[in-house]
Backbone as CSV, one residue per row, in Angstrom:
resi,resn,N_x,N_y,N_z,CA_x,CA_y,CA_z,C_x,C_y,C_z
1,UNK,6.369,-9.898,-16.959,5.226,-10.000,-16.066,5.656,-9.599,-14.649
2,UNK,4.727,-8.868,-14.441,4.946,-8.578,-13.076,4.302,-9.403,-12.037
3,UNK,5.172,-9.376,-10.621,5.172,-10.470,-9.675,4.748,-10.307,-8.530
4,UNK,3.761,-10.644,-7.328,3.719,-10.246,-6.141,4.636,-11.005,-5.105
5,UNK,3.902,-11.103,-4.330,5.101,-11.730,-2.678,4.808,-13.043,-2.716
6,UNK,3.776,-13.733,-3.513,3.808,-14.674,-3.349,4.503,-15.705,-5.208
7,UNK,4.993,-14.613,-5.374,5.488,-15.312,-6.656,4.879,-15.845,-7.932
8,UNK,3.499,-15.181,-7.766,2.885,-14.803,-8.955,2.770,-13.373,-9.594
9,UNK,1.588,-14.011,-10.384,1.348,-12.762,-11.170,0.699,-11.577,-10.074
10,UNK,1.337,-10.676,-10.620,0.745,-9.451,-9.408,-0.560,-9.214,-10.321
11,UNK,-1.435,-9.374,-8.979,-2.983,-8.879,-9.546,-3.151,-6.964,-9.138
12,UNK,-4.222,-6.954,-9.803,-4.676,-5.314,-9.162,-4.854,-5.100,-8.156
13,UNK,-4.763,-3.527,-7.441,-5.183,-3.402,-5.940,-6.496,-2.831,-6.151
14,UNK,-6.445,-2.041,-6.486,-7.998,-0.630,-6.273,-7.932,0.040,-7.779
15,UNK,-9.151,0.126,-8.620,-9.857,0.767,-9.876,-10.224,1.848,-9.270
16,UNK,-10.596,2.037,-7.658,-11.626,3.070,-7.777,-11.580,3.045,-5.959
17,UNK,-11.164,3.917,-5.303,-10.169,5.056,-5.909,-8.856,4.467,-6.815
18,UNK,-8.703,5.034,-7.885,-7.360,4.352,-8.545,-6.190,4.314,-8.044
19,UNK,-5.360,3.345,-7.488,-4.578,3.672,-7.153,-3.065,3.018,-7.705
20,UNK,-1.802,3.053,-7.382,-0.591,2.985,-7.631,-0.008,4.083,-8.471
21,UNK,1.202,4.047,-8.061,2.560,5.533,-8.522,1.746,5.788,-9.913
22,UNK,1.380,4.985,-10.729,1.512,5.261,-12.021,-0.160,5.386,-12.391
23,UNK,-1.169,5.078,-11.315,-2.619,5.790,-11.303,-3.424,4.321,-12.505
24,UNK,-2.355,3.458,-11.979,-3.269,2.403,-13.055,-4.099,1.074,-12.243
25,UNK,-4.100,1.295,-11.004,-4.619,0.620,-10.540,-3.872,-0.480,-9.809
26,UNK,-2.101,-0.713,-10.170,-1.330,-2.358,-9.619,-0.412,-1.192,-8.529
27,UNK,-0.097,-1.960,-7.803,1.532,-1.942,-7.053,2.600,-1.839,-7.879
28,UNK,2.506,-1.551,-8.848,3.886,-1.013,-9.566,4.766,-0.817,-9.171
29,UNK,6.150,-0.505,-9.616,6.789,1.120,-9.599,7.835,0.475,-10.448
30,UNK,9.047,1.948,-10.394,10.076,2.065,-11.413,11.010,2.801,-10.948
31,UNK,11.713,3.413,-11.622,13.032,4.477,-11.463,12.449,5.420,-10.737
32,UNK,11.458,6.242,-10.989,11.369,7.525,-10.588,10.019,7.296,-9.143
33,UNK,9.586,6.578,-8.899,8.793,6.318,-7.644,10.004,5.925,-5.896
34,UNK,10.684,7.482,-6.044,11.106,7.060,-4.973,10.434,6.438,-3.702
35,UNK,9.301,6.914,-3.375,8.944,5.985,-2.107,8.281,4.463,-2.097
36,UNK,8.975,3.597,-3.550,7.972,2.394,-3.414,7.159,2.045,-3.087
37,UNK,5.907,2.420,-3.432,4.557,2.389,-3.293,4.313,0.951,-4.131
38,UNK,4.604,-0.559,-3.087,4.374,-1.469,-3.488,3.669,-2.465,-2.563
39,UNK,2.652,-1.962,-1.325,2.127,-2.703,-0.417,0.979,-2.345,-0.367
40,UNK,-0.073,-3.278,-1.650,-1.152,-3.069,-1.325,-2.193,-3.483,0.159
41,UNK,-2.725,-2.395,0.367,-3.134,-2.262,1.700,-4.546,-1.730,2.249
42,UNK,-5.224,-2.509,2.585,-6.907,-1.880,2.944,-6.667,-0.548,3.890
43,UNK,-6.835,0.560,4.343,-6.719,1.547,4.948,-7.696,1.164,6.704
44,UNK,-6.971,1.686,7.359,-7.511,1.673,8.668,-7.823,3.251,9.173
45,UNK,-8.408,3.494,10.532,-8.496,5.207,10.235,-7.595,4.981,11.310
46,UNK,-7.020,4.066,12.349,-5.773,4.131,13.156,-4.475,4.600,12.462
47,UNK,-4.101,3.639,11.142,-3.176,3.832,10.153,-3.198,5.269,9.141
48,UNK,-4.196,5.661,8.987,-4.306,6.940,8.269,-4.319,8.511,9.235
49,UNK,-4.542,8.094,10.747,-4.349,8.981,11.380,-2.708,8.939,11.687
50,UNK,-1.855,7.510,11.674,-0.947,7.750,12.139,0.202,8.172,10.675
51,UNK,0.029,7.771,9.441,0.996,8.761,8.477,0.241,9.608,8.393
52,UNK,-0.662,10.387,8.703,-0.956,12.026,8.599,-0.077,12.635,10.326
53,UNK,-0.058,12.147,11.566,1.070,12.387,11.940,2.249,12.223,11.492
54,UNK,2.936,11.508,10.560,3.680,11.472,10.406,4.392,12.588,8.875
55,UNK,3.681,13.433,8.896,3.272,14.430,7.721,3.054,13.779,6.393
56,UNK,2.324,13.008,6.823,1.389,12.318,4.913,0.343,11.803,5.263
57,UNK,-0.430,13.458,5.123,-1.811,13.404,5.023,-2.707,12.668,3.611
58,UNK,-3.016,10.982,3.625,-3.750,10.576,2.904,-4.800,10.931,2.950
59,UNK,-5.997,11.690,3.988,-7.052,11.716,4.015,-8.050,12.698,3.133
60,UNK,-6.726,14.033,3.159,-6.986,14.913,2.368,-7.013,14.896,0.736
61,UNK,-8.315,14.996,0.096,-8.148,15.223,-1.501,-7.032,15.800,-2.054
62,UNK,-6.176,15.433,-2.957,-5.194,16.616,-4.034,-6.038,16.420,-5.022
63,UNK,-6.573,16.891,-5.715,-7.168,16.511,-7.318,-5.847,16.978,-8.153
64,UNK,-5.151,17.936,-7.198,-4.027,18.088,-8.859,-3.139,16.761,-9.174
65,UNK,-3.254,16.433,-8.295,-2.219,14.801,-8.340,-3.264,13.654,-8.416
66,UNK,-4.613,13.723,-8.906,-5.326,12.641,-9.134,-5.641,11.955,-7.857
67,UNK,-5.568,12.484,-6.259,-5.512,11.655,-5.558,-7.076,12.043,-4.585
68,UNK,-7.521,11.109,-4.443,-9.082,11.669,-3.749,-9.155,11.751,-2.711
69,UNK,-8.144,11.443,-2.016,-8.176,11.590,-0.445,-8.416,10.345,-0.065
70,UNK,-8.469,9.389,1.018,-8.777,8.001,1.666,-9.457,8.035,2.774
71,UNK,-10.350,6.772,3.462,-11.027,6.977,4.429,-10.731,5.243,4.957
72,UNK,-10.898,4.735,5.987,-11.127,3.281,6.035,-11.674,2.677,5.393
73,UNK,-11.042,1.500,4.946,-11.892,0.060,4.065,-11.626,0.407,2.680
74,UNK,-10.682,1.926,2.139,-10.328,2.189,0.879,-8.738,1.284,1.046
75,UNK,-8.988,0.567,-0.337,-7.482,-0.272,-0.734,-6.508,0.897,-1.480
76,UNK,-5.301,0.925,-1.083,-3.879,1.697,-1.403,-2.771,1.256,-1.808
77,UNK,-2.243,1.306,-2.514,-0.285,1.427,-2.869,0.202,1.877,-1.797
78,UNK,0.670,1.659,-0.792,1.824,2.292,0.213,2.982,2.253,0.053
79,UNK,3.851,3.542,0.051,4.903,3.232,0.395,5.623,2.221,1.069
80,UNK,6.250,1.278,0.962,6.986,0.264,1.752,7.210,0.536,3.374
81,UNK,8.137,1.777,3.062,9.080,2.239,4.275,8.266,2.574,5.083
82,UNK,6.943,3.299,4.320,5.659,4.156,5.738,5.113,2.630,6.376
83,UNK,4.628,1.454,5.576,4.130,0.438,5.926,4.791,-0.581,7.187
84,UNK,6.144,-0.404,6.818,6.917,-0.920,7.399,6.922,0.205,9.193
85,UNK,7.262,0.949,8.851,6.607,2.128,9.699,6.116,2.344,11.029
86,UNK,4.522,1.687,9.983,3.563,1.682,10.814,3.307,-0.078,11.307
87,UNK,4.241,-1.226,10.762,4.462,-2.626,11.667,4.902,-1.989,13.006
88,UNK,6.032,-1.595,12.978,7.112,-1.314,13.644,6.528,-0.553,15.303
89,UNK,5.392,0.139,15.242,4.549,0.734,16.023,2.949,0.214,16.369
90,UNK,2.712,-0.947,15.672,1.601,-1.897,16.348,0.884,-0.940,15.314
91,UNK,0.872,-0.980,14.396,-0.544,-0.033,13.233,-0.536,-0.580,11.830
92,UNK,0.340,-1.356,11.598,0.295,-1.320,10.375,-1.375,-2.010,9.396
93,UNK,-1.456,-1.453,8.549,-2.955,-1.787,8.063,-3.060,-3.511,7.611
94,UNK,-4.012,-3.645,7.137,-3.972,-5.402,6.447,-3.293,-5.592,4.956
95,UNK,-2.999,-6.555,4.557,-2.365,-6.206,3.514,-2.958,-7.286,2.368
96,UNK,-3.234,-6.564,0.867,-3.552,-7.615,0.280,-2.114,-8.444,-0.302
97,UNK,-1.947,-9.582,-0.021,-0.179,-10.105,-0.583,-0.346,-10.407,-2.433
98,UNK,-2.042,-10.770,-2.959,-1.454,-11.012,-4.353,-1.257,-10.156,-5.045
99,UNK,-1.715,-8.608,-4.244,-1.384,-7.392,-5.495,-0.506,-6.572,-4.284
100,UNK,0.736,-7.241,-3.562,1.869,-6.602,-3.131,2.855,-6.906,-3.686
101,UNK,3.281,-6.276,-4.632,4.759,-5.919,-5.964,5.846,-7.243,-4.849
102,UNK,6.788,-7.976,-5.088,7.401,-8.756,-4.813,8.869,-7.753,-4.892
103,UNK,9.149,-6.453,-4.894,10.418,-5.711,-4.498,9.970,-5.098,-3.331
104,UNK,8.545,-5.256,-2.233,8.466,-5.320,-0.972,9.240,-6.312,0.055
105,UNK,9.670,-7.321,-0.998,10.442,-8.143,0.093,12.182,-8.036,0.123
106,UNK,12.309,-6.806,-0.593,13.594,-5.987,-0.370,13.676,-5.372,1.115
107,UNK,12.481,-4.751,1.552,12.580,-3.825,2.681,11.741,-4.513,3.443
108,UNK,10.798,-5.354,3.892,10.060,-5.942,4.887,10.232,-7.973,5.014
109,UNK,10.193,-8.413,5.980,10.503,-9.963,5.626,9.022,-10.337,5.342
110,UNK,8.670,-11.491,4.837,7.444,-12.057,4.191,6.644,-12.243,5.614
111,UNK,7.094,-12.643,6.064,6.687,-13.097,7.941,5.644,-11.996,7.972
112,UNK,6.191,-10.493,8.507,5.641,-9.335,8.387,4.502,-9.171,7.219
113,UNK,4.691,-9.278,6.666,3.465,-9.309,5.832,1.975,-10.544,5.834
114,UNK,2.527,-11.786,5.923,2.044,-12.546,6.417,0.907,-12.341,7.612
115,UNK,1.895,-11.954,8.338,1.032,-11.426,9.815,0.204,-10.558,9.830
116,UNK,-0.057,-9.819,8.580,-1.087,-8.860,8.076,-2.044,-8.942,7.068
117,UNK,-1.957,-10.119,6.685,-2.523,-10.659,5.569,-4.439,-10.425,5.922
118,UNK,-4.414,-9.575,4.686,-6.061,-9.432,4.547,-6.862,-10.513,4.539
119,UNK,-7.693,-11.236,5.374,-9.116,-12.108,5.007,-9.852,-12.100,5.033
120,UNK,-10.661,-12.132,3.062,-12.109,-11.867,3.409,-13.032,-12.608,4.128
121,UNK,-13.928,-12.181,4.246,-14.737,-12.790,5.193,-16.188,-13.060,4.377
């Protein structure tokens, strides 16, 4: 079973747009997902303007890679390191913690995440 940050069961992030490495919808990953795409994350258009400066344009559609492009208020798999990133520079987006993969707390402290913690309203 897979685990989030808070030491459960990792729930889903997003059906629709689908998202995670493996297009099934969780924070996954494995061997071959080098950029750990394990911080599920609501999208901001501050945060999506700033990794498209940073040359990773989310906004733009790929359909060859299944990916539809993102806009604000769409939930994502992020890379760790970009997430971490964009803390590090006052941007980082909100984060959902029960469907953030628990090998995010390899590269970010819980604190940090915490402090970003999505609430619905």
């Amino acid at each position: 079973m897979e685990r989030n940050v808070l030491g459960t069961e990792l729930k889903a992030c997003c059906f629709e747009p689908k998202t995670g490495y493996y297009r099934d919808g969780f924070c996954k990953t494995g061997a071959d997902d080098i950029g750990t795409h394990v911080v599920c994350a609501i999208m901001t258009d501050e945060f999506l303007e700033f990794t498209r400066s940073r040359g990773n344009d989310l906004i733009t559609p790929i359909p060859y890679y299944q990916f539809p492009g993102l806009t604000a208020g769409d939930k994502w798999c992020l890379c760790v390191s970009r997430w971490k990133e964009a803390y590090l520079e006052g941007l980082a987006p909100p984060v959902i913690l029960e469907a953030t993969h628990e090998k995010a707390l390899k590269y970010v402290d819980f604190e940090m995440l915490l402090e970003h913690k999505y609430l619905e309203i």
